[in-house]
C-alpha positions as CSV (number, residue, x, y, z in Angstrom):
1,X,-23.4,-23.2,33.0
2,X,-21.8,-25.1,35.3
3,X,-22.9,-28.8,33.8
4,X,-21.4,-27.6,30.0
5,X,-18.4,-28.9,29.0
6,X,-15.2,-26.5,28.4
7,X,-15.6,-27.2,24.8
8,X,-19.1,-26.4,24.7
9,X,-18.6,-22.7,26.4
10,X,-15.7,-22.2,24.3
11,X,-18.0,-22.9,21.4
12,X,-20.6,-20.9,22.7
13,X,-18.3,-18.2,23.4
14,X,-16.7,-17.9,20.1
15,X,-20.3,-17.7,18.4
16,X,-20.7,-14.5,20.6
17,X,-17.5,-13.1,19.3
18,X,-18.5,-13.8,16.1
19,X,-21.8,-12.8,16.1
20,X,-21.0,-8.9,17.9
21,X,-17.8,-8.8,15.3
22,X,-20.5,-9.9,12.2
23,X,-21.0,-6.7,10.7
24,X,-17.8,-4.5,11.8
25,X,-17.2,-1.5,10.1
26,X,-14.0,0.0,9.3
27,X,-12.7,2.8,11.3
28,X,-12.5,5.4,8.8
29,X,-9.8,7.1,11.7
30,X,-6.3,5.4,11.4
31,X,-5.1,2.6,8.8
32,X,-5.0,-1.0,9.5
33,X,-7.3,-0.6,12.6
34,X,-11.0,-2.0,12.5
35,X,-13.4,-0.5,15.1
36,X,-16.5,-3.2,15.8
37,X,-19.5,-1.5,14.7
38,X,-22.9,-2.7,14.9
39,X,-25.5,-2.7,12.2
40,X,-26.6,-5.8,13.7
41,X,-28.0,-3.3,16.7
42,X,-28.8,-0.4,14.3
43,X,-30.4,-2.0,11.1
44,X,-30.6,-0.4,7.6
45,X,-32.6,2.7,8.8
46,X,-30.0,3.5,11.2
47,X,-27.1,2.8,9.0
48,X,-29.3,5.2,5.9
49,X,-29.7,8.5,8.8
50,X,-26.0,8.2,9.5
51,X,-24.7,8.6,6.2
52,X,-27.5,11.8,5.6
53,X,-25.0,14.6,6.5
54,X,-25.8,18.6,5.7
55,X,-23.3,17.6,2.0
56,X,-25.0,18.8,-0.9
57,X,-24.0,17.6,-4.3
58,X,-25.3,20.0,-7.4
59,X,-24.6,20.3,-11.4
60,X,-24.6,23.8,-12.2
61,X,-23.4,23.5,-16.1
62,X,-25.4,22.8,-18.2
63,X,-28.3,24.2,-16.9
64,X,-30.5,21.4,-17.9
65,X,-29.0,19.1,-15.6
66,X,-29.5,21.7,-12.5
67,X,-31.9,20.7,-9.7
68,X,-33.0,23.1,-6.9
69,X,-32.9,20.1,-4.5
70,X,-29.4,19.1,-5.4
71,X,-28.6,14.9,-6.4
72,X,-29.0,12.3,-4.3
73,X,-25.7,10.5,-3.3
74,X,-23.4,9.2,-0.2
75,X,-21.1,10.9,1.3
76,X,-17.9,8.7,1.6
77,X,-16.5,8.3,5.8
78,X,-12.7,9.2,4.7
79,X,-11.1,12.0,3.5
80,X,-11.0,15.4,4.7
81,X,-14.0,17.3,3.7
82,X,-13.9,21.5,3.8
83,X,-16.4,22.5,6.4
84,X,-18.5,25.6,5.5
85,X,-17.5,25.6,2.3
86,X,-17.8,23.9,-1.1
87,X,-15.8,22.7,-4.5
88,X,-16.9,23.6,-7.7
89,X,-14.9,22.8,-10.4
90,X,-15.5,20.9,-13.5
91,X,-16.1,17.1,-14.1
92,X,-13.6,15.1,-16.0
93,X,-15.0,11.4,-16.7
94,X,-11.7,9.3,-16.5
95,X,-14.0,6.1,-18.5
96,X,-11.9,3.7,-16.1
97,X,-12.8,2.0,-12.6
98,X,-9.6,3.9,-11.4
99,X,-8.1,0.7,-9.4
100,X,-4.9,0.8,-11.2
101,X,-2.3,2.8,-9.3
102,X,-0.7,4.2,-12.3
103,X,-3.6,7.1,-13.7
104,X,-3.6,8.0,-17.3
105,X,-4.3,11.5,-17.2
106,X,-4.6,11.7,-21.1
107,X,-7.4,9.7,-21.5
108,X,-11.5,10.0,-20.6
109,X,-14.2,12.4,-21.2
110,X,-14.5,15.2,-22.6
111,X,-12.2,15.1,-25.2
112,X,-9.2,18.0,-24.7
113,X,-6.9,19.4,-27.5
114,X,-3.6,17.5,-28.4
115,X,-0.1,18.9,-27.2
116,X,2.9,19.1,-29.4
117,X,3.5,15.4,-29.3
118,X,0.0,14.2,-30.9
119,X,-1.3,13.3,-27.9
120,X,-4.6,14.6,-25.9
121,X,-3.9,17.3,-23.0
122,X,-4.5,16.2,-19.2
123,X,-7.1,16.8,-17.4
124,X,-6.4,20.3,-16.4
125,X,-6.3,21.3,-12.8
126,X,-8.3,22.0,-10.7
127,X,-10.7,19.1,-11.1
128,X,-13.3,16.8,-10.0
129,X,-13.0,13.2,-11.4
130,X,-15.4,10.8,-12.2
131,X,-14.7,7.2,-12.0
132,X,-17.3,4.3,-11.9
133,X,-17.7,1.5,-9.4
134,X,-16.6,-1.4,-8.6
135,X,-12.9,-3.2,-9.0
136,X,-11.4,-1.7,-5.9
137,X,-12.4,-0.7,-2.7
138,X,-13.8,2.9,-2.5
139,X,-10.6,4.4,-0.8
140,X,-8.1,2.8,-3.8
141,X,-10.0,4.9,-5.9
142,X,-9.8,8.0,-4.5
143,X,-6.9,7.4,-3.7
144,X,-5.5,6.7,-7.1
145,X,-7.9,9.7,-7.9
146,X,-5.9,12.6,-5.3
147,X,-2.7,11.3,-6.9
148,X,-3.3,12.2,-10.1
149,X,-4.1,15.8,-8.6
150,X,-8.3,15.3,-8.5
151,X,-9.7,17.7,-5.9
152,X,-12.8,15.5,-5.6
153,X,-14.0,12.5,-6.5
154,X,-17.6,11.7,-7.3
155,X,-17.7,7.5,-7.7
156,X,-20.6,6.8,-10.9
157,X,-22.7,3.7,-9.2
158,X,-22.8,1.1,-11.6
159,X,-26.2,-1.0,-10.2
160,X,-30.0,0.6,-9.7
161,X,-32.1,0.6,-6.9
162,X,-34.7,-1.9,-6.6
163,X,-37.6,0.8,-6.0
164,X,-36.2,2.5,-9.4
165,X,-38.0,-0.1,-11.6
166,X,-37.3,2.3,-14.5
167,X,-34.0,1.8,-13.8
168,X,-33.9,-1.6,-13.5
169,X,-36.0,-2.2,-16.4
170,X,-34.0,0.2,-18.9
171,X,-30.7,-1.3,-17.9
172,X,-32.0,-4.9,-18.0
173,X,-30.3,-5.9,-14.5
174,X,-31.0,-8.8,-12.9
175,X,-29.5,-7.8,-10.0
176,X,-30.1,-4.7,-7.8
177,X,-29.4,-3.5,-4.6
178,X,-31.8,-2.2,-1.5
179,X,-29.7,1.2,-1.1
180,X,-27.0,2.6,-2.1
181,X,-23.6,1.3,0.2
182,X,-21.5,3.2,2.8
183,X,-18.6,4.3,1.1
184,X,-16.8,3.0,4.4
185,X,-13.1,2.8,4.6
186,X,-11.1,-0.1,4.0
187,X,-8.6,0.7,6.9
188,X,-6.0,2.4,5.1
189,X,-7.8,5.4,4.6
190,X,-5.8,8.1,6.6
191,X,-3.7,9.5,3.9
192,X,-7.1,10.5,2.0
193,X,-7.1,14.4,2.1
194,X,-9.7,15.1,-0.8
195,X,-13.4,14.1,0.0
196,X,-15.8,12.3,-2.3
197,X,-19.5,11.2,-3.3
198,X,-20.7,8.3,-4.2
199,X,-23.7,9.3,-7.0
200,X,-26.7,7.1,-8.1
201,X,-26.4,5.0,-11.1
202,X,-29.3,6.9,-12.8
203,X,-28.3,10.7,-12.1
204,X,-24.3,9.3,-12.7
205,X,-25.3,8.5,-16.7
206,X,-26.6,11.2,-17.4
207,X,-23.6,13.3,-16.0
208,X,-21.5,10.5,-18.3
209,X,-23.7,10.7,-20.7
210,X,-23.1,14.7,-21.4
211,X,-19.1,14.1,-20.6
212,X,-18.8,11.1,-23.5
213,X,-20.8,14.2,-25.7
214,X,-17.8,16.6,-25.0
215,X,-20.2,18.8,-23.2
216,X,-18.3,20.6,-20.2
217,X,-20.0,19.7,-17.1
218,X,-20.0,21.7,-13.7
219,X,-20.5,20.3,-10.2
220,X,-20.3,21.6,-6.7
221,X,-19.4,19.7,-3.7
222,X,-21.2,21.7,-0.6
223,X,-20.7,20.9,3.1
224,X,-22.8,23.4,5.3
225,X,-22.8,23.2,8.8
226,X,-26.1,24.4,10.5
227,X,-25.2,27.9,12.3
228,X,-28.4,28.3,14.9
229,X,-27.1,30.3,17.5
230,X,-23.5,31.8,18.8
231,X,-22.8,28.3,20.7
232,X,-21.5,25.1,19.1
233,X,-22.3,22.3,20.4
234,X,-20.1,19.1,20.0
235,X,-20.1,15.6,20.8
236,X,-17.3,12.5,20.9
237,X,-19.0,9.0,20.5
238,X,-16.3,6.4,21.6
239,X,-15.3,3.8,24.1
240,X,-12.8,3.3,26.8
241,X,-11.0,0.7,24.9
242,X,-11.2,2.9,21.5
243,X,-7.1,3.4,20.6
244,X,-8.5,5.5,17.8
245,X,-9.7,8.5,19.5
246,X,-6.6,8.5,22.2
247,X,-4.3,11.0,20.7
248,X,-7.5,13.2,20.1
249,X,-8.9,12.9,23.9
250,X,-5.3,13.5,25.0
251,X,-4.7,16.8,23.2
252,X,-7.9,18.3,22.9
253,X,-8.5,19.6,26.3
254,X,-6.9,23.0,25.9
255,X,-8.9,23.2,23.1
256,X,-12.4,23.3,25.1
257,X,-10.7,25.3,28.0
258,X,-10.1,27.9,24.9
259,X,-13.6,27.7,23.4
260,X,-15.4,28.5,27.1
261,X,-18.8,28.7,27.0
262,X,-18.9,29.7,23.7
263,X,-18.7,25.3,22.8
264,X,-20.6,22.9,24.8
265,X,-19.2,19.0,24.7
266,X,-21.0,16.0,25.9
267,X,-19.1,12.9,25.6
268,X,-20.7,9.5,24.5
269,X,-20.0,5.8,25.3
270,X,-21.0,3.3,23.0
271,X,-22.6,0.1,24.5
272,X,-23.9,-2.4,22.9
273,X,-27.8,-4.0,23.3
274,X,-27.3,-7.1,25.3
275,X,-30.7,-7.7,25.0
276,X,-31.0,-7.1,21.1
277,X,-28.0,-9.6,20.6
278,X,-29.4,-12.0,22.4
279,X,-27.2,-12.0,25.0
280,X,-30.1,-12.3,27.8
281,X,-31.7,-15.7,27.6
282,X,-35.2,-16.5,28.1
283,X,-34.2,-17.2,31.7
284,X,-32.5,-14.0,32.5
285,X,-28.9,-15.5,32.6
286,X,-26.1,-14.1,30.4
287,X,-25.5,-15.7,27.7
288,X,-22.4,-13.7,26.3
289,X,-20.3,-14.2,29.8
290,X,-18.0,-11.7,30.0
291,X,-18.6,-9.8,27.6
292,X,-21.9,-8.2,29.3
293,X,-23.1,-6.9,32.6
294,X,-26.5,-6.7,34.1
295,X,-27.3,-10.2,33.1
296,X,-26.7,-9.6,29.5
297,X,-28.6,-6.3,29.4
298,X,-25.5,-3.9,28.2
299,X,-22.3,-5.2,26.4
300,X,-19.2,-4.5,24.5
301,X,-16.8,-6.0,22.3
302,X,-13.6,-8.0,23.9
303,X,-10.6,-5.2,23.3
304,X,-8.0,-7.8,23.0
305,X,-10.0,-11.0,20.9
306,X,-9.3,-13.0,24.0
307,X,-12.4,-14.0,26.0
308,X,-10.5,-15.9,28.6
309,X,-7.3,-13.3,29.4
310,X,-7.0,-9.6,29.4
311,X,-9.8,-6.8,29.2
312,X,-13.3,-7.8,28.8
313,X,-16.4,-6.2,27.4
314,X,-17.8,-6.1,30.6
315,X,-14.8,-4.3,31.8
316,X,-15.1,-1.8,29.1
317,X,-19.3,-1.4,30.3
318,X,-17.6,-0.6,33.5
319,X,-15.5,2.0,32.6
320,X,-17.8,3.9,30.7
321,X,-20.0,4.0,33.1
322,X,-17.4,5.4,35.2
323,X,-16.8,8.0,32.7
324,X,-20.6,8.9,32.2
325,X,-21.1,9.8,35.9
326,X,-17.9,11.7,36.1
327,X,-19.8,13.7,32.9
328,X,-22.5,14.0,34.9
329,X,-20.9,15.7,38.3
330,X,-18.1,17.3,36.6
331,X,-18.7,18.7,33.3
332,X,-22.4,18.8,32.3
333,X,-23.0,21.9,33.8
334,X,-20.2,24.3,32.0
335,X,-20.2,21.8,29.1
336,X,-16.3,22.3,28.8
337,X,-15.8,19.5,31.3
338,X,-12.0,20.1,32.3
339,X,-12.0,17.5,35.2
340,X,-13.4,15.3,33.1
341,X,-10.2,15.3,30.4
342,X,-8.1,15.2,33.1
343,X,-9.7,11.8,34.3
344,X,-9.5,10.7,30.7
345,X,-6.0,11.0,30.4
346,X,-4.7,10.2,33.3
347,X,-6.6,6.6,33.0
348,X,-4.7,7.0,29.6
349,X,-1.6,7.0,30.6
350,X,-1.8,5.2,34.0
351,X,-4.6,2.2,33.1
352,X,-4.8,1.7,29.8
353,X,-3.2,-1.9,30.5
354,X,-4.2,-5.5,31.1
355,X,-3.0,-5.2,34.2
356,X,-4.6,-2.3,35.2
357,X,-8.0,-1.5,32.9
358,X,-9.7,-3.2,35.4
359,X,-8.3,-2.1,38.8
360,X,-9.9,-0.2,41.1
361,X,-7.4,1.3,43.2
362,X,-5.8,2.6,40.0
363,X,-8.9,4.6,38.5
364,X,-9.1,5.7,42.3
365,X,-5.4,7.0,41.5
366,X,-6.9,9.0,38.7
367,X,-9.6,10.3,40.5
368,X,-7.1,11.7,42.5
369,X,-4.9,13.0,40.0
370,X,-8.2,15.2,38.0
371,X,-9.2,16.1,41.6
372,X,-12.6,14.2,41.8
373,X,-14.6,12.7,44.5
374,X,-15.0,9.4,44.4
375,X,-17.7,8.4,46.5
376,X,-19.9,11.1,44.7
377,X,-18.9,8.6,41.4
378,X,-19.4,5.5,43.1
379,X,-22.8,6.7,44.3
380,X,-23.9,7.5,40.8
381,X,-22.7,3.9,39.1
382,X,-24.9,2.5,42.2
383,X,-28.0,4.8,41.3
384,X,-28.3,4.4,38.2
385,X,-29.1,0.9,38.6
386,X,-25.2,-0.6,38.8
387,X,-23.5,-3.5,36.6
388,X,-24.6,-6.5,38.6
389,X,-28.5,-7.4,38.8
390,X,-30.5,-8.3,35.9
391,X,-31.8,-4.3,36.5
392,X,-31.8,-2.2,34.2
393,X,-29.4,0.9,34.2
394,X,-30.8,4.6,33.2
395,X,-27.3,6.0,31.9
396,X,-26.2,3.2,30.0
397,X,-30.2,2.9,28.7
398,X,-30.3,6.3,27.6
399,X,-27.1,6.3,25.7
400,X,-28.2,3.4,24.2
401,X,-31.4,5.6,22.9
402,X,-28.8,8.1,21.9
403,X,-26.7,6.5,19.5
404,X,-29.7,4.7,17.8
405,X,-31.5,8.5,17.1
406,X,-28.7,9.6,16.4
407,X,-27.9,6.9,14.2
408,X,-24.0,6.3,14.8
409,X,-22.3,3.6,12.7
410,X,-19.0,4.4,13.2
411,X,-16.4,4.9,16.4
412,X,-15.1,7.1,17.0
413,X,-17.4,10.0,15.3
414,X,-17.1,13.5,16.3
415,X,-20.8,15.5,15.7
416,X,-20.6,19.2,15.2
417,X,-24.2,20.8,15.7
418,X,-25.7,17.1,14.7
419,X,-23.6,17.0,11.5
420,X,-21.9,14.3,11.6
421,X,-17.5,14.7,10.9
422,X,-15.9,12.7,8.4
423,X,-12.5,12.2,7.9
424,X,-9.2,12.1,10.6
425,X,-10.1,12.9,14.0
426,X,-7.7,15.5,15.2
427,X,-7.9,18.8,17.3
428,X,-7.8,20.9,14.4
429,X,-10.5,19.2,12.0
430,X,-12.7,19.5,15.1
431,X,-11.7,23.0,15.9
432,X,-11.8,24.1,12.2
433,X,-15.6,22.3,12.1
434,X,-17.0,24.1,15.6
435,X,-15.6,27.6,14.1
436,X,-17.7,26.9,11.1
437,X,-20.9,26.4,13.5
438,X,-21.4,29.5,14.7
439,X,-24.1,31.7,13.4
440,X,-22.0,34.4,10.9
441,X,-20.6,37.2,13.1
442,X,-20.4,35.5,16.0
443,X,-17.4,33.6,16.1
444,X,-15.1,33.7,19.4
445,X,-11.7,35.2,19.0
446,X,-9.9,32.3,19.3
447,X,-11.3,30.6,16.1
448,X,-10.1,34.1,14.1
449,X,-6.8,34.1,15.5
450,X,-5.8,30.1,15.8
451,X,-7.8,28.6,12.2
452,X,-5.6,29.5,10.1
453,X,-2.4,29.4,12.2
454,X,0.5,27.7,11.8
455,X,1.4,26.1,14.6
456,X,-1.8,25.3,16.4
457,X,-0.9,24.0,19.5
458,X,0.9,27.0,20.6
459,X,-1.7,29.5,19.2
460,X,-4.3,27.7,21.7
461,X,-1.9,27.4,24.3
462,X,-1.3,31.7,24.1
463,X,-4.4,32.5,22.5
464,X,-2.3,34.1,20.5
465,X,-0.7,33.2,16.5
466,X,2.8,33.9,15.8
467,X,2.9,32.8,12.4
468,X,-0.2,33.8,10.7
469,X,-0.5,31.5,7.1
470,X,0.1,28.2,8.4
471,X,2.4,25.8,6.9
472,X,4.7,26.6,9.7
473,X,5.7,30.0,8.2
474,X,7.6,32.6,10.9
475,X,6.3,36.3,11.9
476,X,7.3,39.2,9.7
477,X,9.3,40.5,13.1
478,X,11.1,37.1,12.8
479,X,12.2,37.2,9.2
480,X,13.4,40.8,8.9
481,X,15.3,40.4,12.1
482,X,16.8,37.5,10.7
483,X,17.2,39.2,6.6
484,X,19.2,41.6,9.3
485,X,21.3,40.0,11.3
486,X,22.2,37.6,7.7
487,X,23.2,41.4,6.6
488,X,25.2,42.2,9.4
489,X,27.4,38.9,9.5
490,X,27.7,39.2,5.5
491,X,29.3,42.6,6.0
492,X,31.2,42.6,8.7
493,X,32.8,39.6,7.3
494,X,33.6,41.0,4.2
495,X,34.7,44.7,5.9
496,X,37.3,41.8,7.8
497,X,38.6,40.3,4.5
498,X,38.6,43.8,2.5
499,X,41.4,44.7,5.7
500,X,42.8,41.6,5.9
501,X,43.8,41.5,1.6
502,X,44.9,45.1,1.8
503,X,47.3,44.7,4.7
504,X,48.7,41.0,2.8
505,X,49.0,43.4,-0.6
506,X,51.2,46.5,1.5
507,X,53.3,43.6,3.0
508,X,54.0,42.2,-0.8
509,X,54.3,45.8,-2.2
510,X,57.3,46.6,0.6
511,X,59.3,43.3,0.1
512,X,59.5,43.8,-3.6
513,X,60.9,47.4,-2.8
514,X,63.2,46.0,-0.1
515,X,64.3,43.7,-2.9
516,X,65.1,45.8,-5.8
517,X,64.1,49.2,-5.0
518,X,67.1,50.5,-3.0
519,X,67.3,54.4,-2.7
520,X,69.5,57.7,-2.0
521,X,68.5,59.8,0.9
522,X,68.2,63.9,0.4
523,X,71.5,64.1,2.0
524,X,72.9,62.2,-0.6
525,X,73.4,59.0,1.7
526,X,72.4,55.4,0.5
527,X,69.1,54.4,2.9
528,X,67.7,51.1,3.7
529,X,64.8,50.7,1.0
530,X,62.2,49.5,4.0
531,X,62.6,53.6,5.3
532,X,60.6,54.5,1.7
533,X,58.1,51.1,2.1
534,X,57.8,52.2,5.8
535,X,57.0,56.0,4.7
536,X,54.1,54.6,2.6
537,X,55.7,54.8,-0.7
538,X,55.3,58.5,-0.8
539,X,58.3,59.9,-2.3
540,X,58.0,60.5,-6.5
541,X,59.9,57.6,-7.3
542,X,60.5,59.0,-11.2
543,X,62.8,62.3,-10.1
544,X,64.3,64.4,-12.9
């Protein structure tokens, strides 16, 4: 490349950038952060298996609209879906696209009673909502949808297949689609806490089509998790460079250490098909510069958009090979891998730079820190067929088979038993899902005493909950000592004041006497009128 021009390689390298960005997906994780995806590697097929989670979608009312096999639909990649368990409530159709913010509760399908005021009741709560497609992205809708107080949403396509030529022809389209769409996010999706479906155009009318009827309508919302055996096991697709899954690979450690043997993790690094993307030309050389090794063979997208400064994708191939082989020697075997999170977050906090992503001597600082040997590391990346030859490597090859089987479209994406996790990557989602794995009776201790606790993090660190009931409640030991101690203080304080007025009311009671009260002794002698105050008032001050 030596005879191009800089303007030509700067060409050439913003078409790269451009072509492994082309068909990013949202990161359904955090708002305003895009993670680049790659249906360009994966195809439709791939993108079709990784949307088919164990969800299940089923009308149970009326009966004539029940199917053994449940409905066909998408499952959306936001919100927070309850694991193991299911929503059945019944379906209000709010006749409305949803995309304006402010929700008219009043209105839609079927038709309530009116209130005092003439006009027609709200939806009543607990609900499911149905709104149709199209206006606004997938997440305004729910959105708009879980502030209204919907505990579901189920989105009514609004275009047919193209193999549903009964559709097609009985709606008169011109246009249809090849399959149904992702309900990705639109990167502002962490605030979603309700899940939702996205339902085909020719199950969703008839469901409208019994609402518009006033017919009351029934559906369930199922997520099963499948329970083989007393072991979860549980897998983290990401990348070095990922800023998504951070706070999750940082905290979750204590987590594994707590599940033992009873869980078994295996971590994943996503790389890219050099070879797919064309980043291998005919000749062997690399095509996408630095943003491969081996000659083009394994690549990954430029962390910081700037090909020429900074952290590169093939700096990013690098380190996950790193973290693959420390996998390997240090946390395959027991599957809990606590070495291996050291590593992780040590590079975290000490290399997670510019500067430093790409040094050497500072991931040999963090080998040091998670106590692991590095020349048994640098002898695996050298193995397994290394970064620099147009060779092909078996680690980053087989992870490469991996994510296409397993058909992942979206980073990071946590798998619990092959099931797929939607919704906010955090310690408890994943710990919540991995309880719900395990074959009924056999759940470990820890996930009955830490589940439903309310303050997590402490409960894993002790093994122990002190405030059973979550939402940061306190023990019943706590609040009666402290309904106690509230009793104590109240009374002693007002024993204090009940002295303190009596004593100010005797001190009144002798001045007026002193004043005007001036009496004869027994003997007949005038005395000072503080001897009778000073007696206590005791002497019958009427005498005959």
């Amino acid at each position: 490349y030596v005879s191009k021009t800089k303007v030509e390689q700067k060409t050439i390298k913003n078409n790269i950038t451009l072509s492994l960005y082309n068909y990013s997906v949202t990161s359904t994780m955090t708002p305003f952060r895009s993670i680049s995806l790659t249906a360009l590697l994966l195809g439709t097929a791939a993108a079709d298996s990784a949307d088919s989670v164990s969800s299940r979608l089923q009308v149970h009312v009326p009966q004539t609209l029940f199917r053994p096999e449940g409905y066909d639909h998408r499952e959306a990649l936001f919100g927070v879906p309850p694991y193991g368990g299911s929503i059945a409530q019944s379906v209000y159709y709010a006749d409305s696209d949803l995309c304006d913010p402010t929700v008219d509760t009043r209105k839609g399908y079927p038709i309530r009673a009116k209130d005092n005021n003439g006009k027609m009741e709200p939806w009543p709560t607990p609900y499911i909502l149905m709104v149709d497609r199209g206006g606004c992205s997938f997440v305004q809708k729910v959105r708009n949808a879980q502030r209204s107080g919907a505990a579901g949403v189920v989105i009514a396509d609004n275009t047919c297949l193209c193999s549903d030529k009964d559709c097609v022809s009985a709606n008169g389209q011109d246009v249809c689609q090849p399959a149904e769409p992702i309900m990705a996010d639109d990167g502002s999706g962490g605030d979603i806490s309700i899940p939702s479906f996205l339902m085909f155009k020719v199950d969703a009318d008839e469901i409208k089509a019994e609402l518009r009827a006033n017919h009351m309508v029934q559906i369930e919302m199922q997520w099963a998790l499948p329970k083989p055996d007393d072991r979860v096991e549980y897998d983290l697709w990401t990348t070095p460079s990922d800023v998504v899954s951070k706070d999750f690979q940082k905290k979750f450690k204590p987590v594994a250490q707590a599940l033992g043997d009873r869980a078994y993790f295996t971590p994943h690094m996503y790389i890219y098909d050099g070879i797919k993307s064309n980043c291998q030309g005919f000749d062997g050389e690399n095509m996408c510069f630095n943003l491969c090794t081996n000659n083009g063979r394994y690549c990954a997208t430029d962390p910081d958009n700037d090909l020429d400064h900074g952290i590169s994708g093939a700096d990013v191939v690098k380190e996950s090979l790193r973290r693959i082989c420390i996998w390997k020697h240090y946390g395959e075997q027991d599957g809990v891998g606590t070495q291996w999170w050291d590593y992780v977050q040590a590079f975290m906090e000490r290399c997670d730079n510019p500067d430093y992503f790409m040094n050497d001597d500072c991931a040999g600082d963090c080998y040091k820190h998670a106590n692991i040997n590095q020349d048994i590391i640098d002898r695996c990346m050298r193995d397994s067929g290394g970064l620099e030859k147009d060779t092909p490597n078996t680690f980053l090859d087989l992870e490469m088979q991996a994510q296409v089987s397993r058909g992942v479209v979206i980073l990071p994406t946590a798998f619990v038993n092959t099931v797929a996790l939607r919704g906010g990557l955090s310690t408890a989602t994943v710990f919540t899902a991995i309880c719900n794995g395990y074959l009924d009776g056999t759940e470990p201790k820890i996930c009955a005493e830490c589940e439903s606790c309310g303050d997590f993090d402490e409960c894993i660190a002790n093994k122990k909950c002190k405030s059973k009931g979550g939402g940061g409640g306190v023990s019943t030991h706590t609040f009666m000592s402290s309904i106690l101690f509230i009793c104590i203080a109240f009374g002693g304080a007002a024993f204090y004041h009940y002295r303190k007025t009596r004593e100010e009311m005797r001190e009144q009671v002798r001045g007026i006497l002193a004043e005007y009260m001036p009496l004869e002794g027994e003997d007949g002698a005038v005395g000072s009128p503080m001897d009778f105050a000073r007696r206590g008032g005791s002497e019958n001050l009427m005498m005959s």
